[in-house]
DONUNU-856705 format. One line per 10 residues: for each residue x, y, z of N, C-alpha, C. Coordinates in nm, 2 decimals, padded with zeros to 4 digits. Example, Ala and Ser with C-alpha at 12.3 -4.5 7.8 and 13.67 -1.06 7.14 Angstrom:
BEGIN
01.32:-00.57:00.78:01.23:-00.45:00.78:01.32:-00.33:00.78  01.28:-00.22:00.71:01.37:-00.11:00.71:01.29:00.00:00.79 $
//
This chain:
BEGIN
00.53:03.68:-04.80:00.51:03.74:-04.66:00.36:03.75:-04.63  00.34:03.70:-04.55:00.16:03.69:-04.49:00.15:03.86:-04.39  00.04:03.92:-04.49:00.03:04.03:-04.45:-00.11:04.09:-04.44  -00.17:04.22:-04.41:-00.31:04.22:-04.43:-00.33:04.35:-04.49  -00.43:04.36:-04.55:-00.47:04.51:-04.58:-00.63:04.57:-04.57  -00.65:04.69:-04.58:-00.80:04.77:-04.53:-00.83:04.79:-04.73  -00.99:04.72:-04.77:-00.97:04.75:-04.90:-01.11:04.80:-04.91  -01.16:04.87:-04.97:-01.27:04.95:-04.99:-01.35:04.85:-05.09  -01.46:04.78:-05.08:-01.54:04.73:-05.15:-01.69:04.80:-05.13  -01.71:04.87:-05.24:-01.83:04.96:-05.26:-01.77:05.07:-05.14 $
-01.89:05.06:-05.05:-01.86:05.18:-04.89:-01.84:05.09:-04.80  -01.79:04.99:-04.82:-01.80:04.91:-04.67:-01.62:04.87:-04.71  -01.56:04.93:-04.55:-01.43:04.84:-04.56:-01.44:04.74:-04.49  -01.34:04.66:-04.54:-01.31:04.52:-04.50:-01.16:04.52:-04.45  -01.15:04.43:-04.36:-00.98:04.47:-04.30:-01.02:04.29:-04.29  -00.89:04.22:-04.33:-00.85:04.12:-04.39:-00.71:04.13:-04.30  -00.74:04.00:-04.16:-00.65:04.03:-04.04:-00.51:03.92:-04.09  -00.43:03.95:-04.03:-00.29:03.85:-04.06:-00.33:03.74:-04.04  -00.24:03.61:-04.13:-00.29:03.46:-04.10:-00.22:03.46:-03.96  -00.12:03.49:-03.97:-00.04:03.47:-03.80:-00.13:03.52:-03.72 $
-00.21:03.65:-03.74:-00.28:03.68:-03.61:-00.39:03.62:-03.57  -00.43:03.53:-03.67:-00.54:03.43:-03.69:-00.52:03.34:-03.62  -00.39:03.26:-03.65:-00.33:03.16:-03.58:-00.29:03.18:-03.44  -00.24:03.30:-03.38:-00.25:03.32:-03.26:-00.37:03.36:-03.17  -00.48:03.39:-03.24:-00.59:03.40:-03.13:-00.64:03.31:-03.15  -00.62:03.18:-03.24:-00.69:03.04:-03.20:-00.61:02.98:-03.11  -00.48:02.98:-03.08:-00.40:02.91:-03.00:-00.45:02.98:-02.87  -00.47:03.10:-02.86:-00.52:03.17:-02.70:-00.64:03.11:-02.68  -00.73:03.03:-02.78:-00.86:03.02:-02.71:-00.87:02.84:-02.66  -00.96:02.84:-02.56:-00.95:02.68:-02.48:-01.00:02.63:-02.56 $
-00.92:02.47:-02.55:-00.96:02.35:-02.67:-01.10:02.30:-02.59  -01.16:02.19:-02.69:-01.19:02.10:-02.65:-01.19:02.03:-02.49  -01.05:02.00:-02.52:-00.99:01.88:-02.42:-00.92:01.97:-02.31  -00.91:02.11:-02.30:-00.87:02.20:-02.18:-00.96:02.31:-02.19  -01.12:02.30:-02.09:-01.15:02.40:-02.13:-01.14:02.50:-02.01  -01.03:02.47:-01.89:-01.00:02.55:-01.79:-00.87:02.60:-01.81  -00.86:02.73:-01.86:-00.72:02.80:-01.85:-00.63:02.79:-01.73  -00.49:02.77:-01.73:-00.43:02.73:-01.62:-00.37:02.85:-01.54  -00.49:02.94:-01.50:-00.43:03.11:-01.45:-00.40:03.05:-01.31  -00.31:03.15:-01.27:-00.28:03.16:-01.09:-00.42:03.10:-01.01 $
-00.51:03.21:-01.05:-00.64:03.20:-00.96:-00.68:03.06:-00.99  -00.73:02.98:-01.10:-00.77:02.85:-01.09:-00.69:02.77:-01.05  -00.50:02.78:-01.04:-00.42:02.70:-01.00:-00.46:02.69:-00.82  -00.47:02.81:-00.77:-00.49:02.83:-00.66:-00.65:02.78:-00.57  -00.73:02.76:-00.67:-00.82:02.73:-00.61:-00.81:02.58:-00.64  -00.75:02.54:-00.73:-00.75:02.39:-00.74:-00.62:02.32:-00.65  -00.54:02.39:-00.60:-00.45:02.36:-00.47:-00.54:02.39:-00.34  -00.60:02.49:-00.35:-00.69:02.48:-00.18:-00.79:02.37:-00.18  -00.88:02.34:-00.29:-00.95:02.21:-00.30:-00.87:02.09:-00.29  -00.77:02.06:-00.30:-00.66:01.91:-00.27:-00.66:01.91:-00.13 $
-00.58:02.05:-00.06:-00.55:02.08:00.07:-00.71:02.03:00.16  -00.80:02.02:00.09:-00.92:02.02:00.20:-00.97:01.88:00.19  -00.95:01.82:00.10:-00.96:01.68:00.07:-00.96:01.58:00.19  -01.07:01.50:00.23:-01.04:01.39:00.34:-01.06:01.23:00.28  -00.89:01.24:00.30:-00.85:01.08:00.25:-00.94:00.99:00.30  -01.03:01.02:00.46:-01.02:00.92:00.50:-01.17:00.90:00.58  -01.25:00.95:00.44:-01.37:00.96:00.45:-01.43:00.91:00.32  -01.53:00.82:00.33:-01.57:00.80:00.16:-01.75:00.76:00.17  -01.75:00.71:00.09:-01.88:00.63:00.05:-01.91:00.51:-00.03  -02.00:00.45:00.03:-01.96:00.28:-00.11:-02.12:00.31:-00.17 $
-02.13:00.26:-00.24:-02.31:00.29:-00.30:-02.28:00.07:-00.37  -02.42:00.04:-00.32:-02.41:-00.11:-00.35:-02.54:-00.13:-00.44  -02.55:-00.13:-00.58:-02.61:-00.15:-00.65:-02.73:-00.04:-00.67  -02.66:00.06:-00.65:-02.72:00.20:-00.75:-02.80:00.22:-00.82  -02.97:00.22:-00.88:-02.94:00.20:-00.96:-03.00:00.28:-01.11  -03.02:00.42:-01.01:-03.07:00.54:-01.10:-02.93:00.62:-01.11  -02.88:00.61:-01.27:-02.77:00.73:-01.30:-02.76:00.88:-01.26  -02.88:00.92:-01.23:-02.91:01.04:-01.19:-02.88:01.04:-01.06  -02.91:00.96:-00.94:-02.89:00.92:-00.81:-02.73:00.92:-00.77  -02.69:00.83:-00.87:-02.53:00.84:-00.84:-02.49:00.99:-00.85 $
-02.49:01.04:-00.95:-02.43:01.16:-01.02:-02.44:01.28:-00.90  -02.60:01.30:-00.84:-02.64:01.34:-00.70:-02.55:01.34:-00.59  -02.52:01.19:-00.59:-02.39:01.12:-00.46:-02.27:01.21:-00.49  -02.22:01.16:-00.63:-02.10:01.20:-00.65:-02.05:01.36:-00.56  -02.19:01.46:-00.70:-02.18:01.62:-00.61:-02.15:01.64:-00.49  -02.22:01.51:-00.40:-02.27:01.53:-00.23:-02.10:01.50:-00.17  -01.99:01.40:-00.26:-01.89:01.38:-00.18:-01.78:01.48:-00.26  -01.81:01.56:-00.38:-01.68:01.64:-00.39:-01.74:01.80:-00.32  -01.85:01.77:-00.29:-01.86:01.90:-00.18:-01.84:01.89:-00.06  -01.78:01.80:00.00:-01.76:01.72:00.09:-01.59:01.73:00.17 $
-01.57:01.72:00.00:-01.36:01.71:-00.01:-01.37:01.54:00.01  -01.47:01.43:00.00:-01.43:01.29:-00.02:-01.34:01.28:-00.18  -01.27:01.19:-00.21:-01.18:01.20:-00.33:-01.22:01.06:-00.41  -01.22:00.93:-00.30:-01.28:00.85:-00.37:-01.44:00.78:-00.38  -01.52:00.73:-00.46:-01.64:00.63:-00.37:-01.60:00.54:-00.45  -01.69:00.38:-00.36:-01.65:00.28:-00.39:-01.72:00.21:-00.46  -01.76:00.12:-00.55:-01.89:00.10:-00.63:-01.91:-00.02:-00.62  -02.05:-00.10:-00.56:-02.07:-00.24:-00.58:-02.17:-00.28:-00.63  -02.16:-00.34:-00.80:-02.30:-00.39:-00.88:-02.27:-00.52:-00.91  -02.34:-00.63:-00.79:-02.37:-00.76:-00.80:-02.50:-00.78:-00.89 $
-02.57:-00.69:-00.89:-02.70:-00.70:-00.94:-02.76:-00.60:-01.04  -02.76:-00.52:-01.00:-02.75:-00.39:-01.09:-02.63:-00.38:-01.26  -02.68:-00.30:-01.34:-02.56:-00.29:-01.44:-02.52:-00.19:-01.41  -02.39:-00.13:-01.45:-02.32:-00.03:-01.38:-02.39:00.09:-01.47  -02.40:00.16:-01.40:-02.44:00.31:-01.52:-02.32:00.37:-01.59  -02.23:00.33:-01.67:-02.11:00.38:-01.72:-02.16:00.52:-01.77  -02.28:00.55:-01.77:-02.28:00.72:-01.86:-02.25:00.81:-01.75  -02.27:00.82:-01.59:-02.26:00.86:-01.49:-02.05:00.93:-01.50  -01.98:00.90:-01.54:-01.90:00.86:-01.53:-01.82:00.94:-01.66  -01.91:01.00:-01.74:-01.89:01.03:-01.88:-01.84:01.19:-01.85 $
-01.70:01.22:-01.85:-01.65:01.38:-01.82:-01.64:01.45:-01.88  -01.77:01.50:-01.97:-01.77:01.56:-02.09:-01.86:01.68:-02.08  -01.88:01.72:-01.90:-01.94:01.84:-01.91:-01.88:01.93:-01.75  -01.87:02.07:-01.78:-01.79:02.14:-01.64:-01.86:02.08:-01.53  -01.97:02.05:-01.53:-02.06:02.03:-01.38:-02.02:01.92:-01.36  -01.99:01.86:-01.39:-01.97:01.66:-01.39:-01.90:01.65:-01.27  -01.94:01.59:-01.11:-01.86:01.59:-01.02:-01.77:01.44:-01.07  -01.80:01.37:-01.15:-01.68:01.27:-01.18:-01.56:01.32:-01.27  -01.54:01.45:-01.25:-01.38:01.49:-01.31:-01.31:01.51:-01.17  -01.36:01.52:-01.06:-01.30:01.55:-00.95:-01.30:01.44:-00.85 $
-01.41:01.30:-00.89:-01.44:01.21:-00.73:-01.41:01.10:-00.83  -01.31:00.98:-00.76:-01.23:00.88:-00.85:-01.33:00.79:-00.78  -01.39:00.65:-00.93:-01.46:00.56:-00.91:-01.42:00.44:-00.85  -01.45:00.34:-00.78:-01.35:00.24:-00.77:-01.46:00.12:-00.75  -01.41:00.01:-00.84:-01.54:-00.11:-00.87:-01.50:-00.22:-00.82  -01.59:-00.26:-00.74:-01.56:-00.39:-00.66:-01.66:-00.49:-00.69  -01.65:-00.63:-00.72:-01.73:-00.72:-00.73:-01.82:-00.76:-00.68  -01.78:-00.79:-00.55:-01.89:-00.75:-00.44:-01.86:-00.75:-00.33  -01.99:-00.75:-00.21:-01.98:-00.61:-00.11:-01.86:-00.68:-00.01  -01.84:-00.79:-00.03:-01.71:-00.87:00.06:-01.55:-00.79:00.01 $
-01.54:-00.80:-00.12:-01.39:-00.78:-00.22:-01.40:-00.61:-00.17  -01.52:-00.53:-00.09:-01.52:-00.38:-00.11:-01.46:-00.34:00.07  -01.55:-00.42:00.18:-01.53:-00.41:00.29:-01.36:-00.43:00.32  -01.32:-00.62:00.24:-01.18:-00.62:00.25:-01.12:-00.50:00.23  -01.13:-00.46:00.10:-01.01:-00.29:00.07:-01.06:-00.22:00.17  -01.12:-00.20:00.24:-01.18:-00.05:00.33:-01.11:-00.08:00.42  -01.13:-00.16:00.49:-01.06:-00.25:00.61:-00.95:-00.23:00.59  -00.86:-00.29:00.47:-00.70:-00.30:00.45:-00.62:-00.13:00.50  -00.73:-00.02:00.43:-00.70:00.07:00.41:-00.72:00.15:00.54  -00.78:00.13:00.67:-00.79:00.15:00.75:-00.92:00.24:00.83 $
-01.04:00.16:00.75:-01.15:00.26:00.76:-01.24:00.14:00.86  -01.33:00.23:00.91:-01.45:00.15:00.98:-01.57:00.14:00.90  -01.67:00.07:00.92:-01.75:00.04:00.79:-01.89:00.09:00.87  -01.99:00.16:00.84:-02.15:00.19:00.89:-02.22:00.20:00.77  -02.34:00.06:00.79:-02.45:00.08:00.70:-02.51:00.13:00.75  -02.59:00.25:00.63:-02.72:00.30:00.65:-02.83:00.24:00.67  -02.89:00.25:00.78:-03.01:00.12:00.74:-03.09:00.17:00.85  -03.23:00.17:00.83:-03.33:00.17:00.96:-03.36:00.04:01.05  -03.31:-00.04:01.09:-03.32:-00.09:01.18:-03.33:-00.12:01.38  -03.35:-00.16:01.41:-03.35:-00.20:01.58:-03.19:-00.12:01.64 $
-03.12:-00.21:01.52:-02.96:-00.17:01.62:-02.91:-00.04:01.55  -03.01:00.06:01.49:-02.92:00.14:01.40:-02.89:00.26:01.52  -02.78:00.34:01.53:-02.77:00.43:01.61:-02.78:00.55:01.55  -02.81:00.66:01.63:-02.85:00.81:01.59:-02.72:00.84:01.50  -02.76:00.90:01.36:-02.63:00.98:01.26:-02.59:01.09:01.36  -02.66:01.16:01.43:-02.61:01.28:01.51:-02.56:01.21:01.68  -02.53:01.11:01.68:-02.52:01.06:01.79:-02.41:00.98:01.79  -02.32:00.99:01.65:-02.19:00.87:01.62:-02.06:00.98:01.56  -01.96:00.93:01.59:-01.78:00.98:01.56:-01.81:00.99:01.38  -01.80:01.06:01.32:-01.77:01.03:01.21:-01.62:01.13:01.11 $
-01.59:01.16:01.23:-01.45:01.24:01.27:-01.33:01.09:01.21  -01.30:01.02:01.27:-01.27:00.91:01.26:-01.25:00.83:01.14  -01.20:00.77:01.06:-01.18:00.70:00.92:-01.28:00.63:00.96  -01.39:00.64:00.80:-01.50:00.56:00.80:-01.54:00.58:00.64  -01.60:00.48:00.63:-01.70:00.46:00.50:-01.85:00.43:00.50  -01.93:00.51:00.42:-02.10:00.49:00.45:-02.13:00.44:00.36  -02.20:00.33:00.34:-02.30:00.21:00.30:-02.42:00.27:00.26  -02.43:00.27:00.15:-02.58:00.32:00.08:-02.66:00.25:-00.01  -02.76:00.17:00.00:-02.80:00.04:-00.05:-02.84:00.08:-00.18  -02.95:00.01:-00.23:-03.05:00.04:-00.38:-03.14:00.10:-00.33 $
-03.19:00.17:-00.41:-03.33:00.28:-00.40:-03.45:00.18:-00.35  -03.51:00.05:-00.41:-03.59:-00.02:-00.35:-03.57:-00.11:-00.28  -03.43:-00.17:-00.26:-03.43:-00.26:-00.16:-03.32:-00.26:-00.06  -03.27:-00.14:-00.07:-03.22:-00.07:00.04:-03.07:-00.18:00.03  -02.99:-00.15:00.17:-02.83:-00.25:00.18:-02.84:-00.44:00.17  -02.83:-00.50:00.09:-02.81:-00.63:00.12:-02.77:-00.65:00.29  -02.88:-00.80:00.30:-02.81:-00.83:00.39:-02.64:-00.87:00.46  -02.59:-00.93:00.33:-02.49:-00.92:00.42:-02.37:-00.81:00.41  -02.39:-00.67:00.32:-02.37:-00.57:00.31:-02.39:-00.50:00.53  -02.53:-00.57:00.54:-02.53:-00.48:00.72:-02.49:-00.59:00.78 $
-02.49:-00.74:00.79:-02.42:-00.83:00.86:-02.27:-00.79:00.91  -02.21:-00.74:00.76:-02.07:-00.77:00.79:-02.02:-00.60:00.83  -02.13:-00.54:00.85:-02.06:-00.37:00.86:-02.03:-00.34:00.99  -01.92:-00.28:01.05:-01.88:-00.25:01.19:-02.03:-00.19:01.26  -02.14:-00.09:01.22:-02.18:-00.07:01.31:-02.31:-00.04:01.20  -02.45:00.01:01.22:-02.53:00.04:01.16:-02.60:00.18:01.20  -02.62:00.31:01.12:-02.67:00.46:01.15:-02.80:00.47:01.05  -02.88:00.56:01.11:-03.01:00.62:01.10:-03.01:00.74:01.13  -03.06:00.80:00.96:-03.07:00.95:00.99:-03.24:00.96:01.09  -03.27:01.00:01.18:-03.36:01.05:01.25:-03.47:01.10:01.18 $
-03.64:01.04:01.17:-03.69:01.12:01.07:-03.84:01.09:01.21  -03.95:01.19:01.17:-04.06:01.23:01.26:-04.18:01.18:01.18  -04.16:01.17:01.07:-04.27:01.17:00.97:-04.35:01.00:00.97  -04.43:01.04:00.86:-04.53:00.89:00.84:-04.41:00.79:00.75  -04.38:00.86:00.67:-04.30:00.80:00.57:-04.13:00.80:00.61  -04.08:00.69:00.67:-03.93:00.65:00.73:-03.89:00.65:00.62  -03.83:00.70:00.55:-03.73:00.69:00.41:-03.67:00.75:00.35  -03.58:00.85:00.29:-03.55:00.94:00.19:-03.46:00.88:00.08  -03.49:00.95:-00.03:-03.40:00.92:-00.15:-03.24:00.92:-00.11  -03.20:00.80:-00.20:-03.06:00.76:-00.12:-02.94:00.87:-00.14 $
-02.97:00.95:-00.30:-02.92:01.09:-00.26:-02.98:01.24:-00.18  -03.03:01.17:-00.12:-03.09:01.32:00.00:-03.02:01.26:00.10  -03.03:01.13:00.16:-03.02:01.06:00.26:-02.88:01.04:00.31  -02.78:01.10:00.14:-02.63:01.07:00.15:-02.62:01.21:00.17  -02.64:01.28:00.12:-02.62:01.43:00.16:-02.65:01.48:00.33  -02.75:01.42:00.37:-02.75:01.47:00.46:-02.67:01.42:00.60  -02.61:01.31:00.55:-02.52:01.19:00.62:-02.42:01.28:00.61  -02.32:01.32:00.50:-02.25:01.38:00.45:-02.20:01.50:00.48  -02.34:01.59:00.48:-02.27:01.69:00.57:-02.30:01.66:00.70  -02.34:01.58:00.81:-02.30:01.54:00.97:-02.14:01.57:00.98 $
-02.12:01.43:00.88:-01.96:01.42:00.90:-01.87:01.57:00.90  -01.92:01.63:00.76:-01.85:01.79:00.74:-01.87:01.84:00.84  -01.98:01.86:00.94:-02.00:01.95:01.06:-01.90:01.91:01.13  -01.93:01.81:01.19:-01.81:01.66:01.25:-01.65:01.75:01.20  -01.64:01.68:01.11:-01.49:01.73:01.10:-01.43:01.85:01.11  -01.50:02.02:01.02:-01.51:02.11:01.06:-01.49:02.12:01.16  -01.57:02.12:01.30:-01.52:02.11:01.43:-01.42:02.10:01.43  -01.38:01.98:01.43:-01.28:01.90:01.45:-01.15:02.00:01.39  -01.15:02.07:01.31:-01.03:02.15:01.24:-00.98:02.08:01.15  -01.06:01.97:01.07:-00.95:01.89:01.01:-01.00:01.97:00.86 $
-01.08:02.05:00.82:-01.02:02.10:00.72:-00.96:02.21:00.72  -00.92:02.26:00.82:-00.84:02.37:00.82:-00.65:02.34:00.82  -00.65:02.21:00.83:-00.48:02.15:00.75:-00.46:02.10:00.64  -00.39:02.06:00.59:-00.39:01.95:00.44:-00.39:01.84:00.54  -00.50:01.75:00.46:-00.53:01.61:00.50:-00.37:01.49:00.41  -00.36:01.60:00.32:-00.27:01.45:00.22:-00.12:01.50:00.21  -00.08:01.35:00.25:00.07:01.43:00.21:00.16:01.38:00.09  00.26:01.46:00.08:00.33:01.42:-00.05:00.33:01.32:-00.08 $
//
């Protein structure tokens, strides 16, 4: 019979706890591989985060090519409620460590990756799926970010840090947006640039009431 006892060694006691009791307050404590207990309150907050989710809003990032940068994005679309982004490295190697769900902060336990060959095989699925396509880009024809629907099913185009969207990345995109800047320097890092694209849209939708229903259905 596994049992325990209080035993006097010199002046100091020692209390020698049951193996079962041992065994049951390791089984109460979070593994490894679960380290979110599944109470009411986190069940509840991880049902209101689904509920607020917008199917039908994303981001493509086309040859990425600072891990840090992505990882930035990622934060910017699950604060967002985006679920998926879409990933295209013609040129770039993919940052597979980005991607690595081995720590609580990691927005890749919450925002699903999806890898496309390139920027043609990415627009087809966007399209299929029923989205409109706008590259980021400073150009002639780009129109004001505060000046466009982004209420509406759509995906944002966000190039490489130094050479910005391929051309035929903005050739083939429904329309082209520019965040508005006053400065000497026209440019912001592609995750400041997606953040602040990002939340437009949130203001945008907010409005709009759309996160005040469930976006997804059974």
């Amino acid at each position: 019979m596994e049992c325990f006892s209080n035993r006097i060694e010199g002046e100091r006691r020692v209390t020698v706890e049951p193996i079962a009791d041992r065994r049951q307050h390791a089984r109460n404590q979070p593994s490894k591989t679960n380290r979110w207990p599944r109470t009411p309150r986190r069940q509840a907050r991880v049902r209101s985060v689904i509920e607020r989710r917008q199917p039908d809003l994303t981001v493509v990032l086309e040859d990425v090519h600072d891990p840090h940068n992505v990882s930035a994005v990622l934060r910017s679309c699950d604060a967002v409620g985006i679920m998926t982004v879409h990933l295209v490295y013609a040129i770039e190697a993919v940052p597979k460590s980005v991607f690595a769900r081995t720590t609580s902060a990691s927005a890749a336990k919450w925002v699903a990756a999806r890898r496309h060959e390139s920027i043609g095989d990415c627009y087809a699925a966007l399209r299929a799926d029923g989205f409109s396509i706008l590259a980021t880009t400073l150009t002639g024809q780009s129109l004001d970010l505060y000046e466009h629907d982004l209420v509406a099913p759509v995906a944002l185009i966000f190039g490489n840090e130094m050479r910005g969207l391929s051309k035929g990345a903005i050739d083939e995109a429904d329309g082209q947006i520019a965040i508005p800047m006053i400065g000497m320097v026209q440019s912001l890092n592609i995750s400041v640039a997606c953040a602040v694209t990002l939340y437009e849209a949130f203001r945008q939708r907010r409005v709009a009431g759309r996160y005040d229903r469930p976006q997804l259905t059974d």
